[in-house]
Each structure stands twice: as C-alpha cells, then as structure tokens.
PDB file as gemmi writes it, atoms N, CA and C in Angstrom:
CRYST1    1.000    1.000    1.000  90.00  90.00  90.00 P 1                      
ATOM      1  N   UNK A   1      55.957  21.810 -86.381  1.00  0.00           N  
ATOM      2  CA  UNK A   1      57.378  21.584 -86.177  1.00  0.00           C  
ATOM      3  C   UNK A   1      57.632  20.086 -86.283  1.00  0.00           C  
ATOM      4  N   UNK A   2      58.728  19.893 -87.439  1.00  0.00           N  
ATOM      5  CA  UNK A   2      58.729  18.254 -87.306  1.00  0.00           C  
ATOM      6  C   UNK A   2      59.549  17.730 -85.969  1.00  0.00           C  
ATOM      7  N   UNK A   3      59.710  16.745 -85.917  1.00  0.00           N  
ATOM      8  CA  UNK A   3      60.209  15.974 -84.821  1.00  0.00           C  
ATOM      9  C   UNK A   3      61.998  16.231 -84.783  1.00  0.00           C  
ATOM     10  N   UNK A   4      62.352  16.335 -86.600  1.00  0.00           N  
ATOM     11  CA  UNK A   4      64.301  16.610 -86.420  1.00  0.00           C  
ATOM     12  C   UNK A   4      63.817  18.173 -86.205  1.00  0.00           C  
ATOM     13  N   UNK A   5      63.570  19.299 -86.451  1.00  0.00           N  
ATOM     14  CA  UNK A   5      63.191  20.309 -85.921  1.00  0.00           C  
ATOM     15  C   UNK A   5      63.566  20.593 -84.437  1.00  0.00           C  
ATOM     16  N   UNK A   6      62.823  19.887 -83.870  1.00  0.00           N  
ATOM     17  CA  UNK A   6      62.576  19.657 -81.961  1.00  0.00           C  
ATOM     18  C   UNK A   6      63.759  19.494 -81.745  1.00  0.00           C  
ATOM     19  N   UNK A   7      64.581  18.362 -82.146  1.00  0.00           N  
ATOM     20  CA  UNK A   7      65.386  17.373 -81.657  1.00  0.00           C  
ATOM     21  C   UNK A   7      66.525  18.015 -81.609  1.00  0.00           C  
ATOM     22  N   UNK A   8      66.728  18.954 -83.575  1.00  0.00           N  
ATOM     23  CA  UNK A   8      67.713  19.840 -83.293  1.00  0.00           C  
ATOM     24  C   UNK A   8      67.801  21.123 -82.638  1.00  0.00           C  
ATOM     25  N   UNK A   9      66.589  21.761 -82.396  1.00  0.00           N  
ATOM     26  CA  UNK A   9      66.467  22.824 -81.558  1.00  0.00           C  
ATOM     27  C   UNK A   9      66.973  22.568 -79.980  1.00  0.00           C  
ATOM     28  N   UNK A  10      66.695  21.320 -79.434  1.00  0.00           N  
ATOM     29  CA  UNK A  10      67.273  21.173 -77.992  1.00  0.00           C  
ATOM     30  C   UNK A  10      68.378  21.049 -78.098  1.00  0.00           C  
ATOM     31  N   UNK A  11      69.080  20.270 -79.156  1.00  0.00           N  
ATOM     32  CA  UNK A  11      70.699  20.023 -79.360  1.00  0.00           C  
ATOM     33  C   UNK A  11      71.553  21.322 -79.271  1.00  0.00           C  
ATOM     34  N   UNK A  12      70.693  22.030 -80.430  1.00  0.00           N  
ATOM     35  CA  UNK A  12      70.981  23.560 -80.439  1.00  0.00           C  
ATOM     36  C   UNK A  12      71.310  23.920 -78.983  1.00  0.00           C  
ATOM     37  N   UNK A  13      70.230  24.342 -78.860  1.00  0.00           N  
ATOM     38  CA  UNK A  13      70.173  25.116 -77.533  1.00  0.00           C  
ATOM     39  C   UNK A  13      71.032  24.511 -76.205  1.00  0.00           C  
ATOM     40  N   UNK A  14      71.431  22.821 -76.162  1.00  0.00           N  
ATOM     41  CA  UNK A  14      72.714  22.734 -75.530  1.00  0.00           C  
ATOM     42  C   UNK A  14      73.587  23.015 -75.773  1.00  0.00           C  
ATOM     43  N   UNK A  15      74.276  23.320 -76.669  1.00  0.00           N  
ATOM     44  CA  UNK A  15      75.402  23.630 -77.360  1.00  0.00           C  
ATOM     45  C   UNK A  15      75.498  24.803 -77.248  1.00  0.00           C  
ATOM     46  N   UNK A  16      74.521  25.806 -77.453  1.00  0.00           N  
ATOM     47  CA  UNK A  16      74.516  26.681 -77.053  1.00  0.00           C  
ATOM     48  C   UNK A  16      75.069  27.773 -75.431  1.00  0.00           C  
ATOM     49  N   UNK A  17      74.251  26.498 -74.773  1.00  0.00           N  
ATOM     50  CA  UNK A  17      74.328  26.498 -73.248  1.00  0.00           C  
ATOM     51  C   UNK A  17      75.731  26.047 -72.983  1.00  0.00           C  
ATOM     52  N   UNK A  18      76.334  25.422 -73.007  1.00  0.00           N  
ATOM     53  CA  UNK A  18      77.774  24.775 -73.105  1.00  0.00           C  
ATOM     54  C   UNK A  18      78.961  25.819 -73.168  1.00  0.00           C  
ATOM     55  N   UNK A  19      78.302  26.532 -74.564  1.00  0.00           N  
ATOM     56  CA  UNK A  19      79.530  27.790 -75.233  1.00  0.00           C  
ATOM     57  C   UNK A  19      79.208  28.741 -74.431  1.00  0.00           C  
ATOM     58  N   UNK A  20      78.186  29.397 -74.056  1.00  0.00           N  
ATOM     59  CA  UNK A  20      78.111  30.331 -72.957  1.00  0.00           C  
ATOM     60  C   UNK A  20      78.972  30.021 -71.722  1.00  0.00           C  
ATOM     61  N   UNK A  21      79.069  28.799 -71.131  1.00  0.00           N  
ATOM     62  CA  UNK A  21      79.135  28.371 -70.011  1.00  0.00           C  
ATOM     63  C   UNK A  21      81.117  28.460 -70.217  1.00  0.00           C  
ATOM     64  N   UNK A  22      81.376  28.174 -71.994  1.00  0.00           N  
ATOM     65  CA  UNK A  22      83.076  28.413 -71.876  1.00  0.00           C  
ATOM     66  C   UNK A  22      83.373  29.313 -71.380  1.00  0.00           C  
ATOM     67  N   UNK A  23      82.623  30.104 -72.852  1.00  0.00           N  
ATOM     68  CA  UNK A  23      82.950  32.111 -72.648  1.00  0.00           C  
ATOM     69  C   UNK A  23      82.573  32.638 -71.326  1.00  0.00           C  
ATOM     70  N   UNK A  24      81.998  32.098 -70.359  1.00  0.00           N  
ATOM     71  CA  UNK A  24      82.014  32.665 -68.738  1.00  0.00           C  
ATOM     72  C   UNK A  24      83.094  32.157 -68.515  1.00  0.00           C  
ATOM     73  N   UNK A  25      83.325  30.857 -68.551  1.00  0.00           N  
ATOM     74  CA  UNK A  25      85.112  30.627 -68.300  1.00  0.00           C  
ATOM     75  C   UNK A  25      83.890  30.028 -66.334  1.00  0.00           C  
ATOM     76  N   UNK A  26      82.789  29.576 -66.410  1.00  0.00           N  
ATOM     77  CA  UNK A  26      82.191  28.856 -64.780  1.00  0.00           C  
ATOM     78  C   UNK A  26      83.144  27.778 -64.568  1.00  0.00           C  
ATOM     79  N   UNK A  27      83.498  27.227 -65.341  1.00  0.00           N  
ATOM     80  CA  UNK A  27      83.790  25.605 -64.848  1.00  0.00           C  
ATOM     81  C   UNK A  27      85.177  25.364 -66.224  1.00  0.00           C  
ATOM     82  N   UNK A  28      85.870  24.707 -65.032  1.00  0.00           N  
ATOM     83  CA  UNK A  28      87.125  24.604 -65.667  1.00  0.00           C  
ATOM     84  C   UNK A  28      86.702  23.020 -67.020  1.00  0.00           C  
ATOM     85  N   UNK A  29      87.624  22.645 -67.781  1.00  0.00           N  
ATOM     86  CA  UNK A  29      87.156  21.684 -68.809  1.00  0.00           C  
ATOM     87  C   UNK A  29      87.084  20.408 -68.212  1.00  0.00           C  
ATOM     88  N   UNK A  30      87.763  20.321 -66.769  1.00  0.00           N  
ATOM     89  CA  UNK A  30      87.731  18.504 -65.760  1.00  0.00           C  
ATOM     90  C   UNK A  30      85.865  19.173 -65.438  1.00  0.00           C  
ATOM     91  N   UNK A  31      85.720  20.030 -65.047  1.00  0.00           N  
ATOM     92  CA  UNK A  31      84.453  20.017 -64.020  1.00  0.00           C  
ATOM     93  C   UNK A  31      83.421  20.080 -65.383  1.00  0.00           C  
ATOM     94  N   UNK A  32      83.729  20.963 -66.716  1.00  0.00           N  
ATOM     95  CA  UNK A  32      82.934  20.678 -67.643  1.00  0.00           C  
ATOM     96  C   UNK A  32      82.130  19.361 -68.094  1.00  0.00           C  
ATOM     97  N   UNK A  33      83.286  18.126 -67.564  1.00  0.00           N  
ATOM     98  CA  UNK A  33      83.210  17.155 -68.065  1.00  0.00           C  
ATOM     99  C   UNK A  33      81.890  16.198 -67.047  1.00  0.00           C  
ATOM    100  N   UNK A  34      82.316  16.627 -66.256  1.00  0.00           N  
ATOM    101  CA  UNK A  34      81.632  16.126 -65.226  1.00  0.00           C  
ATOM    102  C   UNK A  34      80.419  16.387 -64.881  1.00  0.00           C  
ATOM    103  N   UNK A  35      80.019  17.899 -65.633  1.00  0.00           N  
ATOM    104  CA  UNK A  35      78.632  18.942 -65.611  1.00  0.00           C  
ATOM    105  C   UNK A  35      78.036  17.781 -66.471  1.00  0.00           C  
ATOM    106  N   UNK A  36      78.409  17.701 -67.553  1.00  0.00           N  
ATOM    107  CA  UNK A  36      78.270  16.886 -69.013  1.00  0.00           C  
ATOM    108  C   UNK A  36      77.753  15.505 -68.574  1.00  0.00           C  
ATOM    109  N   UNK A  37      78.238  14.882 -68.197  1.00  0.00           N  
ATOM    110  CA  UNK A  37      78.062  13.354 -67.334  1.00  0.00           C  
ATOM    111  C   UNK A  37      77.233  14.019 -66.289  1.00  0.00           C  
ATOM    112  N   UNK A  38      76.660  14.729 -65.185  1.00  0.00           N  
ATOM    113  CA  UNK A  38      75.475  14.862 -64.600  1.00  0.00           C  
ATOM    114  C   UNK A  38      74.016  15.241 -65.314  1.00  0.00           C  
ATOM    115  N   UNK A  39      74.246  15.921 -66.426  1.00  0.00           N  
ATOM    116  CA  UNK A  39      73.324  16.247 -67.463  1.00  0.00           C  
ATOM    117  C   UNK A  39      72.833  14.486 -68.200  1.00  0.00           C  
ATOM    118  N   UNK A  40      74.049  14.015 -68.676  1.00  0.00           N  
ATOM    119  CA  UNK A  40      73.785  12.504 -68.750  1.00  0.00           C  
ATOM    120  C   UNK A  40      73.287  11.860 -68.318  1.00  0.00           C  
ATOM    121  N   UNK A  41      73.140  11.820 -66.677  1.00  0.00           N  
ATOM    122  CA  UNK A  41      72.895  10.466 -66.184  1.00  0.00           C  
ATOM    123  C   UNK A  41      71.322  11.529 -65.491  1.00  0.00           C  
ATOM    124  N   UNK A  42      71.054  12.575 -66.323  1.00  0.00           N  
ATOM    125  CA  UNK A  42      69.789  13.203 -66.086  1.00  0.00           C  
ATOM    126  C   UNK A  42      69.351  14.396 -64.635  1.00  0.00           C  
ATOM    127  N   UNK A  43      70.426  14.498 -64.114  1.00  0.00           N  
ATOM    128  CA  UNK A  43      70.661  15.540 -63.498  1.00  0.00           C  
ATOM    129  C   UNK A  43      70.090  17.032 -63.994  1.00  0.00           C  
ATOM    130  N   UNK A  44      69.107  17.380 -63.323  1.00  0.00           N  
ATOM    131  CA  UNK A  44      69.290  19.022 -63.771  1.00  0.00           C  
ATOM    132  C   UNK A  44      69.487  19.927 -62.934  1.00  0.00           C  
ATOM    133  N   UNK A  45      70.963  20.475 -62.917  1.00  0.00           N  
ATOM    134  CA  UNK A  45      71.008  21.490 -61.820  1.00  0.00           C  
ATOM    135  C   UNK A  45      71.782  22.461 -62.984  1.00  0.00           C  
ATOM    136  N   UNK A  46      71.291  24.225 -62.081  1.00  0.00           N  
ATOM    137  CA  UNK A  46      72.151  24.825 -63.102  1.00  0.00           C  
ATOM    138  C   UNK A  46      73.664  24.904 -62.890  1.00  0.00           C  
ATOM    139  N   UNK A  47      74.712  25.643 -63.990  1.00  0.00           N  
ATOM    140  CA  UNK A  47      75.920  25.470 -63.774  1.00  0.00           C  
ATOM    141  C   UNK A  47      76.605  26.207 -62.764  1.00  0.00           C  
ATOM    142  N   UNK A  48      76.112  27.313 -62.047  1.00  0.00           N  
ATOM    143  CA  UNK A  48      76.500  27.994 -61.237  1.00  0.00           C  
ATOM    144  C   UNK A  48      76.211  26.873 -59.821  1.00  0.00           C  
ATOM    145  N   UNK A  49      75.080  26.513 -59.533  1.00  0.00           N  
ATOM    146  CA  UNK A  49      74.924  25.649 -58.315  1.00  0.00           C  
ATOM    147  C   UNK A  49      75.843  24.281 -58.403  1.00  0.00           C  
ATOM    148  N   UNK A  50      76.362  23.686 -59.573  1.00  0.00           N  
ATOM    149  CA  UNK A  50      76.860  22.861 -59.855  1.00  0.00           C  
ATOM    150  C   UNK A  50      78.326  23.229 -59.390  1.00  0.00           C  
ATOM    151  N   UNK A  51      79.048  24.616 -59.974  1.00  0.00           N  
ATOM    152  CA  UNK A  51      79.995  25.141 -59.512  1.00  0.00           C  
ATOM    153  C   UNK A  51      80.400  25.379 -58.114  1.00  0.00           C  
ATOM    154  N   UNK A  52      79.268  25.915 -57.440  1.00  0.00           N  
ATOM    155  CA  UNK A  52      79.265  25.683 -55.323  1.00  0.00           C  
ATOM    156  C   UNK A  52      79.369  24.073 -55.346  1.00  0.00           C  
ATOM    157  N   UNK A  53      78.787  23.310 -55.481  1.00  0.00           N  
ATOM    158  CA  UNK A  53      78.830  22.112 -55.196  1.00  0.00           C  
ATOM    159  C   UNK A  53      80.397  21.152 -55.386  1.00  0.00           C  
ATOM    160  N   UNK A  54      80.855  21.795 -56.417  1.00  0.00           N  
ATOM    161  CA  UNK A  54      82.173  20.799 -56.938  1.00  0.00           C  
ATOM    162  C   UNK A  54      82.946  21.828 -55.832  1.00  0.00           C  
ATOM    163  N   UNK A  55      83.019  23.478 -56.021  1.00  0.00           N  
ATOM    164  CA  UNK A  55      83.902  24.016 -55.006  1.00  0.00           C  
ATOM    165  C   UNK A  55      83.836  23.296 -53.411  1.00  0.00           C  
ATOM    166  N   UNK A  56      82.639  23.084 -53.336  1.00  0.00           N  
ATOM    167  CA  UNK A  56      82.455  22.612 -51.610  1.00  0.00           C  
ATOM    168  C   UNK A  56      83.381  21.247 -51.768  1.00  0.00           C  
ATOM    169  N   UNK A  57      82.943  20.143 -52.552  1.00  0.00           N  
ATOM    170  CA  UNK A  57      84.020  19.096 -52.227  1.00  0.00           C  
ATOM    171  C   UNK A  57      85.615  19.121 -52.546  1.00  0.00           C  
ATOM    172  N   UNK A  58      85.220  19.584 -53.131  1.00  0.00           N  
ATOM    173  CA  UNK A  58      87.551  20.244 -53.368  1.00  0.00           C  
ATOM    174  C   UNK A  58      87.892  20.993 -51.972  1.00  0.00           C  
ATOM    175  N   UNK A  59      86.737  21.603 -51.305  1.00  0.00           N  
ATOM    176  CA  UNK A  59      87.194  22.209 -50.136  1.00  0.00           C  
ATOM    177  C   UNK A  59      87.259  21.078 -49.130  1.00  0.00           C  
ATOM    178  N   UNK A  60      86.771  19.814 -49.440  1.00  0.00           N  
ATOM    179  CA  UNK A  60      87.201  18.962 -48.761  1.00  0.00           C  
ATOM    180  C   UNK A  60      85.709  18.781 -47.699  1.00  0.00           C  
ATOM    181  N   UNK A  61      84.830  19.348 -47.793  1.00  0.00           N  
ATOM    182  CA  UNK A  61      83.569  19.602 -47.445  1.00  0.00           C  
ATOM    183  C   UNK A  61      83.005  18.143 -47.067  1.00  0.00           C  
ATOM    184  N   UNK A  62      82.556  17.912 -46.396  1.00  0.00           N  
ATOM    185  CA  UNK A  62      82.343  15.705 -46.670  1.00  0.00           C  
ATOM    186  C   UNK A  62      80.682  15.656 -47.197  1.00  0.00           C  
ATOM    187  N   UNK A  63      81.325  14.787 -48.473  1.00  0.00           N  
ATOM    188  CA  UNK A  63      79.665  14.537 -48.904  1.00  0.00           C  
ATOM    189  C   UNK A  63      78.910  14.676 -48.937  1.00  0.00           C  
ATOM    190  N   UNK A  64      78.924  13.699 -47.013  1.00  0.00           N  
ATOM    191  CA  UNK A  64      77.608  13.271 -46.597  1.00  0.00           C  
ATOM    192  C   UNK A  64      76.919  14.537 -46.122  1.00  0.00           C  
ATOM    193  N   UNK A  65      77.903  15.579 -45.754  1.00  0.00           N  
ATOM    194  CA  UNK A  65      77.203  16.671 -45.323  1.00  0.00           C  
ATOM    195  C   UNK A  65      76.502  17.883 -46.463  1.00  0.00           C  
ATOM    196  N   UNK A  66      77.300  17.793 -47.833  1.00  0.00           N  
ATOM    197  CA  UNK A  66      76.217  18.094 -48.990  1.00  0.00           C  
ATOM    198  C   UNK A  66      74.945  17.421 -49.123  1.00  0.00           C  
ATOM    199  N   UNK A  67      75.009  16.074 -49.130  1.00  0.00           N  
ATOM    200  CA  UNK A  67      73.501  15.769 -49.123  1.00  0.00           C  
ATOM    201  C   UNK A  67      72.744  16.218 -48.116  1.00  0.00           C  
ATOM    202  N   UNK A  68      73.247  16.032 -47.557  1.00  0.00           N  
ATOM    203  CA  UNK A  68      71.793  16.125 -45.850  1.00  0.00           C  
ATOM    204  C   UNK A  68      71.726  17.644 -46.312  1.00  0.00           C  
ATOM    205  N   UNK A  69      72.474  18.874 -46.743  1.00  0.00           N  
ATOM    206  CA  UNK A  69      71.835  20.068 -46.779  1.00  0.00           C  
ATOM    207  C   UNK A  69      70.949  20.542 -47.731  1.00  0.00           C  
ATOM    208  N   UNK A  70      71.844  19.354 -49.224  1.00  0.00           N  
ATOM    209  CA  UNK A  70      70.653  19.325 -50.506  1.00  0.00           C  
ATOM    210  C   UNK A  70      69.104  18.695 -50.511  1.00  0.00           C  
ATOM    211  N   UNK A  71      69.267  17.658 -49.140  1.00  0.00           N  
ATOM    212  CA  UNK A  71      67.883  17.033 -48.902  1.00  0.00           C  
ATOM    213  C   UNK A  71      67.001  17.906 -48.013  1.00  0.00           C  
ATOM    214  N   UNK A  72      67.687  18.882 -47.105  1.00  0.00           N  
ATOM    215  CA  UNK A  72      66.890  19.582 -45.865  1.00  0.00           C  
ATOM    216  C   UNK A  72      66.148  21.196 -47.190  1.00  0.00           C  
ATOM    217  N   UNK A  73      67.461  21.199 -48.030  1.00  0.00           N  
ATOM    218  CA  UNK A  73      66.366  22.222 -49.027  1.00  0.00           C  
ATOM    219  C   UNK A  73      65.630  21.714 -49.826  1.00  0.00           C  
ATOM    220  N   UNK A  74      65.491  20.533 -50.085  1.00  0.00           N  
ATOM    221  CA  UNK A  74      64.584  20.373 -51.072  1.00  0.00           C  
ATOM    222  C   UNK A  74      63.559  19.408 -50.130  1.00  0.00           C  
ATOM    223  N   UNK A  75      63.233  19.154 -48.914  1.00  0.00           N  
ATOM    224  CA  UNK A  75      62.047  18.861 -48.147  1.00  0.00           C  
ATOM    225  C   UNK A  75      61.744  20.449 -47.589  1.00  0.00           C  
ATOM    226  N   UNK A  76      62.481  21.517 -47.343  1.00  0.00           N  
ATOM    227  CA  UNK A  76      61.807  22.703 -47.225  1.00  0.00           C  
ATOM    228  C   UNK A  76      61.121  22.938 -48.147  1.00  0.00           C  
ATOM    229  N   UNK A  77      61.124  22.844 -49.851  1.00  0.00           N  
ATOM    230  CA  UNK A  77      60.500  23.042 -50.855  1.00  0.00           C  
ATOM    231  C   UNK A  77      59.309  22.295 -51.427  1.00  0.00           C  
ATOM    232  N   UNK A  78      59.530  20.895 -50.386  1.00  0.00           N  
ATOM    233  CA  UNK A  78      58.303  20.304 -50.507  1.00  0.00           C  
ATOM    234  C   UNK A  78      57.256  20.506 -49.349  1.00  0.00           C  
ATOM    235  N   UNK A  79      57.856  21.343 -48.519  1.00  0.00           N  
ATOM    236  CA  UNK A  79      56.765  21.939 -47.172  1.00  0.00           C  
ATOM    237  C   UNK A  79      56.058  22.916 -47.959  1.00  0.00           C  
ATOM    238  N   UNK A  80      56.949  23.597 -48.575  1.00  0.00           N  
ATOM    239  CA  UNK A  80      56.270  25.235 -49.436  1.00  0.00           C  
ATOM    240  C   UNK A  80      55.306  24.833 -50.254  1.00  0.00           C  
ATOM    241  N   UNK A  81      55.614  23.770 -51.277  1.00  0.00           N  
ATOM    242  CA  UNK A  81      54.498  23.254 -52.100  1.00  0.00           C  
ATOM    243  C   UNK A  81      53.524  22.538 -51.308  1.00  0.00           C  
ATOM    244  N   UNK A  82      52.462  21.726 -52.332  1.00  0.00           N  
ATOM    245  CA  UNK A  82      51.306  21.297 -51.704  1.00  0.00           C  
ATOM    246  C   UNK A  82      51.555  19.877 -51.134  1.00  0.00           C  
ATOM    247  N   UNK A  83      50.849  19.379 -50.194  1.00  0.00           N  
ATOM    248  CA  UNK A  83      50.961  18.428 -49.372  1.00  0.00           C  
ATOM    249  C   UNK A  83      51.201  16.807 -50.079  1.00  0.00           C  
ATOM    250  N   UNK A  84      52.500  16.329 -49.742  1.00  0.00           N  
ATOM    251  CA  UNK A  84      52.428  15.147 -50.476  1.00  0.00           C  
ATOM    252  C   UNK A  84      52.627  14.023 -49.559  1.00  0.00           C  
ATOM    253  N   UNK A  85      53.012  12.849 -49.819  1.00  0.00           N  
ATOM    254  CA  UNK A  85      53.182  11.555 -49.422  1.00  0.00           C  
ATOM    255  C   UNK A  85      54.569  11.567 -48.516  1.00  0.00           C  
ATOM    256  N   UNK A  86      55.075  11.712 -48.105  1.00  0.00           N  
ATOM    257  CA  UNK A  86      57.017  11.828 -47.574  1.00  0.00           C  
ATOM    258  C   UNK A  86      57.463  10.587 -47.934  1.00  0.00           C  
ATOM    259  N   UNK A  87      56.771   9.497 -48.269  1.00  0.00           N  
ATOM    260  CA  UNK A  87      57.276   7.949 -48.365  1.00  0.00           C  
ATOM    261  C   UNK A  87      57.475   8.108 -49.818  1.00  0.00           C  
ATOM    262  N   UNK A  88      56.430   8.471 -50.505  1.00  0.00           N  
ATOM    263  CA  UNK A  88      56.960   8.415 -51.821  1.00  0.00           C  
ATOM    264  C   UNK A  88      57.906   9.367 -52.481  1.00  0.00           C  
ATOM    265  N   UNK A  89      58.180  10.630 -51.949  1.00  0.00           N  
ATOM    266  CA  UNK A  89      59.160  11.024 -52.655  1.00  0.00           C  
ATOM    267  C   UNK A  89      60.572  11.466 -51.711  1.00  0.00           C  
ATOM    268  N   UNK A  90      60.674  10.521 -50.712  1.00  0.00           N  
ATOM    269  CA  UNK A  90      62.211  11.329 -49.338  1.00  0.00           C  
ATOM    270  C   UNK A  90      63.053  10.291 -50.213  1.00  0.00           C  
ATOM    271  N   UNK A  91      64.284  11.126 -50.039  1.00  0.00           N  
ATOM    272  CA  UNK A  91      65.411  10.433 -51.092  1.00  0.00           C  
ATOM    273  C   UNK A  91      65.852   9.305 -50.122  1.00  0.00           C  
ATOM    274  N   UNK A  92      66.568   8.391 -50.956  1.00  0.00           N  
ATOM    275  CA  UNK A  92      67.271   7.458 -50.141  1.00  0.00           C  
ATOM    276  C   UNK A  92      67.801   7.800 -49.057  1.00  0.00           C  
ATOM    277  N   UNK A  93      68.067   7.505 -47.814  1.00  0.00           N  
ATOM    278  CA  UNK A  93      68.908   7.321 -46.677  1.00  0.00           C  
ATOM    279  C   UNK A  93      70.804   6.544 -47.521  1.00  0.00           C  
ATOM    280  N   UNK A  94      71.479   7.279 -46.803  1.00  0.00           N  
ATOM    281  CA  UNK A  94      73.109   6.893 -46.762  1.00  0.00           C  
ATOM    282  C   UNK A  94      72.852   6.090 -45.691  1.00  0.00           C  
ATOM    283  N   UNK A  95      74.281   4.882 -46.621  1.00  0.00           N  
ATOM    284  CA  UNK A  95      74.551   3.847 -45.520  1.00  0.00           C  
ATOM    285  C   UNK A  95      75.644   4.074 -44.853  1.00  0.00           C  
ATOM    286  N   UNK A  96      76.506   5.425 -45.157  1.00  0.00           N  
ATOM    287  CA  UNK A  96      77.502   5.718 -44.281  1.00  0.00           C  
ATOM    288  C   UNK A  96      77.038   6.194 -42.673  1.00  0.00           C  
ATOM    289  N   UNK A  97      77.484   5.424 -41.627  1.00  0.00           N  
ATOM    290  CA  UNK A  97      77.041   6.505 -40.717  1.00  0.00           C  
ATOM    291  C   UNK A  97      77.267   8.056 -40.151  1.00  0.00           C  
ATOM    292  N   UNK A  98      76.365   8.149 -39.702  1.00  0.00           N  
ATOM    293  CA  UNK A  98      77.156   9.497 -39.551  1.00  0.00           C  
ATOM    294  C   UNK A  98      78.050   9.463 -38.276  1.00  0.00           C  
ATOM    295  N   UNK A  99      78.881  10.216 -37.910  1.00  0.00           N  
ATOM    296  CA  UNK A  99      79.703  10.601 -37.147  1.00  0.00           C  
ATOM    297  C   UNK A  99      79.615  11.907 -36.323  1.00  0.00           C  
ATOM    298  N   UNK A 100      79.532  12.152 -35.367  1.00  0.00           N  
ATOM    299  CA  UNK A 100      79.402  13.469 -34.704  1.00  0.00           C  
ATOM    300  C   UNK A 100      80.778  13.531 -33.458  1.00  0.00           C  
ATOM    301  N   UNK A 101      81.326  14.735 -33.404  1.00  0.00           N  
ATOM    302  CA  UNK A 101      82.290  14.726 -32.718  1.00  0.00           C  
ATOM    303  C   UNK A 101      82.592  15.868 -31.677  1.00  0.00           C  
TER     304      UNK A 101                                                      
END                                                                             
C-alpha cells in the first residue's frame, strides 16, 4: 500500500465518519464544528460521548465538575489496567477553586 493510498484511506474513512454522523442528524452543524476542532487539536472521543458532554454544558452543568468526573473515570481505568506511575500520567490539576456549598 503506497503512502497516498494510507493517507487517502484515513481521509476516506473521515469523511465517511462525518456523513454518517449528518445522516444520524447526532450533532447539530455549531457542535459539528466543534467535534471537528476536538478531532483537530487531537482529541479522540466518540461522537455520541462528545454529544453527553456538549448536552451537559448547555445544561449549564459547571465544567469543573465534567472534568473531575472525566478524570475519576479514567483513573478508574487506570486502576483496571496494569500498574503505572500516577505522576506520570494524572492530568493537570484546575486552577479554579473549587467551591462547595
């Protein structure tokens, strides 16, 4: 397989992924845009989890409280897997504080 081969087969196959994602009618064309720009800046989540996620902050949901639940599942997933370092891979800390009320 040459290399434009590869290159266009993944292109393909986004484009692909994209037109499926119209014809479901998941994500309106603002949140499309925005799927598009997280795929960009190298994000991989699928479009349905992407879809809970944008619904939670339109619900007005705060942020900070998406992360801390996206970080508590994905250190559960690093308990499930095999034993690693916690320094080298725990995501940044927020400099917002938190607030409890």
């Amino acid at each position: 397989m040459t290399l434009m081969a590869a290159v266009g087969g993944g292109l393909e196959a986004a484009t692909l992924q994209k037109l499926a994602l119209r014809r479901k009618k998941v994500l309106s064309a603002e949140e499309m845009e925005l799927y598009e720009l997280a795929q960009a800046a190298g994000v991989a989540v699928d479009p349905d989890v992407f879809k809970i996620l944008v619904d939670l902050l339109n619900l007005n949901v705060a942020p900070l409280a998406v992360f801390q639940m996206l970080k508590s599942m994905c250190a559960g997933q690093r308990l499930a897997s095999d034993p690693q370092d916690p320094a080298a891979v725990s995501l940044p800390s927020s400099s917002v504080p938190e607030t409890r009320g």
